[in-house]
N, C-alpha and C positions, 0 to 999 in steps of 0.2 A: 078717133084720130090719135094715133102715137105722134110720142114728139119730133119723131124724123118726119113725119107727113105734116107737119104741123107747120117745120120751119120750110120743109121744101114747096108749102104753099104762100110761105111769107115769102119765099126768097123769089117767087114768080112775078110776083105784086112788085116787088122790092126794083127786079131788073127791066119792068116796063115803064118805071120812073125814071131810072139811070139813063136809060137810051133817051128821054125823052132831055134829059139834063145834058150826060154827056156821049153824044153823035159818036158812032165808029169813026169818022172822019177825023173827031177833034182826039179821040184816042189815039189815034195814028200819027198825030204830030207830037205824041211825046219823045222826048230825045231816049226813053228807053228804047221805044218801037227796034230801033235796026241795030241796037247794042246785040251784041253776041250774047247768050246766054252760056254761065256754066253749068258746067255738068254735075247734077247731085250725084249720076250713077257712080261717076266715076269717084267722087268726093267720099262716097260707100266705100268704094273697093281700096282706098288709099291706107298701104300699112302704117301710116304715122300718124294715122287718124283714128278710132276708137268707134268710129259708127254712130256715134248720138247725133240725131237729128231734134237740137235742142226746141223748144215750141215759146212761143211767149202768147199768154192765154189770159184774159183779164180774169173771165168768170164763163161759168158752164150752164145747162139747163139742170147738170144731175146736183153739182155742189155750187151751184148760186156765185155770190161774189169770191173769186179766189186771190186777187190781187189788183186791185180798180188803180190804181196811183203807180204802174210799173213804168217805169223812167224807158222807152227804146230804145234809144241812145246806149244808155249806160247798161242795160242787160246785154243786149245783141252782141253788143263790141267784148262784154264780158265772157258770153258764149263762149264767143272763137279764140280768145286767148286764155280761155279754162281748155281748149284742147275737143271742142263738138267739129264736127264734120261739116254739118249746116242750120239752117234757122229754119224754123216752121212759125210763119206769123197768121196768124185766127183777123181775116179782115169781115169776117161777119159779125154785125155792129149790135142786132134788137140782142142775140141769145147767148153771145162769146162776148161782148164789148170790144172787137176789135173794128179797124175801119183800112180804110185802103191806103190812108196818110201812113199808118202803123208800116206797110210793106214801105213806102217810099222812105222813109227815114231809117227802116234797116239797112234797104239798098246804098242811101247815101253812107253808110259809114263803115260800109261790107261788101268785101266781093267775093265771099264765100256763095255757094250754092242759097236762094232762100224757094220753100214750097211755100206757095199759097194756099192756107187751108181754109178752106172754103167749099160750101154747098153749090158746085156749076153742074148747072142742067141748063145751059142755054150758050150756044159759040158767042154771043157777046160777051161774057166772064174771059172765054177763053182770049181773047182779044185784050181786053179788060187787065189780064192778067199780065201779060206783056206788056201792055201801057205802063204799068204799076214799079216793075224791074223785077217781078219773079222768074226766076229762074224752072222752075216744076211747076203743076198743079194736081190738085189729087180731083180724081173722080170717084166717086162713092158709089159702088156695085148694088148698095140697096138701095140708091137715088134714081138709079137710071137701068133704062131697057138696053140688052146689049149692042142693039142697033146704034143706041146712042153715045153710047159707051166709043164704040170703036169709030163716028164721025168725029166725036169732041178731040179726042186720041189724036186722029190724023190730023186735024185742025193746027190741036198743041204742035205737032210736029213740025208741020210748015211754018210755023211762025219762031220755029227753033227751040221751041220748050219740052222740057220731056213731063211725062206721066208717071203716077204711082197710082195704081188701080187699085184698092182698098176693098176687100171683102171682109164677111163675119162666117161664111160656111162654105161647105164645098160646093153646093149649086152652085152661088155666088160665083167662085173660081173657076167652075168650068166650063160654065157659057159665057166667060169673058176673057180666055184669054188668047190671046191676039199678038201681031208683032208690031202693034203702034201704041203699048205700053212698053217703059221702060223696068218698071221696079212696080211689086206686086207684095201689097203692104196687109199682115193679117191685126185687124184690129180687134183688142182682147175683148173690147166692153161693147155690149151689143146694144146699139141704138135706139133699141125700141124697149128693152126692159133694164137699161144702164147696168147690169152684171158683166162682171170684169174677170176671167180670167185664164192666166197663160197655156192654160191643157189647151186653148183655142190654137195658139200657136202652134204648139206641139201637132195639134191633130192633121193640121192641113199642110206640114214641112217636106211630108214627103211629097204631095201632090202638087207642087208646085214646081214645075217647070227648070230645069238647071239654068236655063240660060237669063232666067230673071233674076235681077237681085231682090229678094227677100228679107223685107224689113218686118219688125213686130210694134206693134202699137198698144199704146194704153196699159198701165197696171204694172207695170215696170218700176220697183222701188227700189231696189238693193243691185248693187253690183253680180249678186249671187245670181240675180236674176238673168242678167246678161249673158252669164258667163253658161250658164244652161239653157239658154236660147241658143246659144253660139253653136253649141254641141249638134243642134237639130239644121245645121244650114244658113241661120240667120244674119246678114250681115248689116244690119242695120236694125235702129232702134231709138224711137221716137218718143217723147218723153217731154211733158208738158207738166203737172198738175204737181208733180213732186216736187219740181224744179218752184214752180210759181207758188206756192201755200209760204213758202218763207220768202222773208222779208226783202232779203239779195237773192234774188233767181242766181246770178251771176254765180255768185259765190258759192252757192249749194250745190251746181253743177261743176264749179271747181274742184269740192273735195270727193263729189263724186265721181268723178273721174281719176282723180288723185287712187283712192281706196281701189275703183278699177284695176289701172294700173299694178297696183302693188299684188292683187289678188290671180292676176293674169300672170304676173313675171315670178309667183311661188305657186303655180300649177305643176 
């Protein structure tokens, strides 16, 4: 058993306890529930925005603890006034250290776009997720059958949330894509052996669809890196581990952006 199969069997364990704790019924009375969602897609496409879809990530199964004591208050809020697009919060608890309180305390202090990232293979997350004030959720292409794929999709939708469909290869992409995903995310580091890198992007830019917006995930350290993603289509760009290894996520994302900027405007 790989580590994807690993957590995707904790995470089945994990969501016939929740239900058992907390009811769709009692989810549905969260004052999120009938709040409008924003739009990440749109938060993507926005020219005064930079595309980072910043992540706040305690710890990982490939690099263990990354940052256990990350204040969310003070990163998330930091995020958006370093100039990110939106938040990506890890509410899975055994193998990321994040939890669902993490999404409600960004929500309360942000009305930027936030994705739930999380392993959902079951419409109660998806539910779940809306209760919580996510705005997106990702589905993960080597979690799920495409059947499932495009029910959880439709689900997200009705309930107002969009989707990032998340592949590692081109199977992956093209028996999943659909018109009840919104944004169609290549992640660099493959799941099952944690190697990380951007040719993955590259490879799959052209086969991806125009009318999705196309994010790149994972292994993203330098501006440089961006700015050569950019060149293949990519208008987003998802960025956790950099961010969180120093002390102020906030701040590291600040000058990263800063550097951005300055390297975009003498192209």
């Amino acid at each position: 058993m790989n580590i994807l199969e690993e957590i995707i069997a904790n995470k089945k364990e994990e969501i016939e306890q929740r239900k058992e704790l907390y009811p769709v019924k009692l989810l549905e009375k969260s004052i999120h529930y009938e709040a409008p969602a924003v739009s990440l897609k749109k938060y993507l496409l926005r020219e005064d925005k930079c595309g980072i879809i910043a992540e706040i990530k305690r710890k990982s199964p490939s690099k263990g603890l990354i940052n256990p004591h990350v204040s969310i208050e003070r990163t998330s809020i930091g995020y958006m006034q370093a100039g990110a697009s939106a938040l990506s919060i890890l509410t899975d608890e055994k193998y990321f250290g994040g939890s669902n309180d993490d999404l409600k305390l960004a929500r309360k202090f942000n009305f930027c776009p936030i994705l739930r990232k999380e392993f959902i293979v079951d419409e109660y997350q998806v539910i779940e997720a809306k209760s919580i004030g996510a705005d997106a959720i990702l589905l993960i292409a080597a979690a799920l059958e495409p059947d499932q794929i495009q029910h959880l999709s439709r689900q997200a939708h009705q309930l107002g949330l969009e989707v990032l469909m998340e592949v590692h290869n081109e199977e992956e992409l093209q028996y999943n894509i659909h018109d009840s995903v919104d944004i169609i995310g290549v992640n660099n580091r493959d799941l099952k052996t944690f190697k990380t890198d951007l040719e993955t992007s590259v490879s799959l830019s052209e086969k991806i669809p125009s009318e999705y917006v196309k994010i790149s995930e994972s292994g993203i350290n330098d501006p440089e890196d961006i700015i050569y993603l950019k060149k293949y289509g990519f208008q987003g760009f998802l960025m956790g581990e950099h961010f969180m290894k120093q002390s102020r996520p906030e701040k590291g994302c600040a000058e990263f952006i800063s550097r951005l900027k300055e390297k975009i405007a003498g192209c």
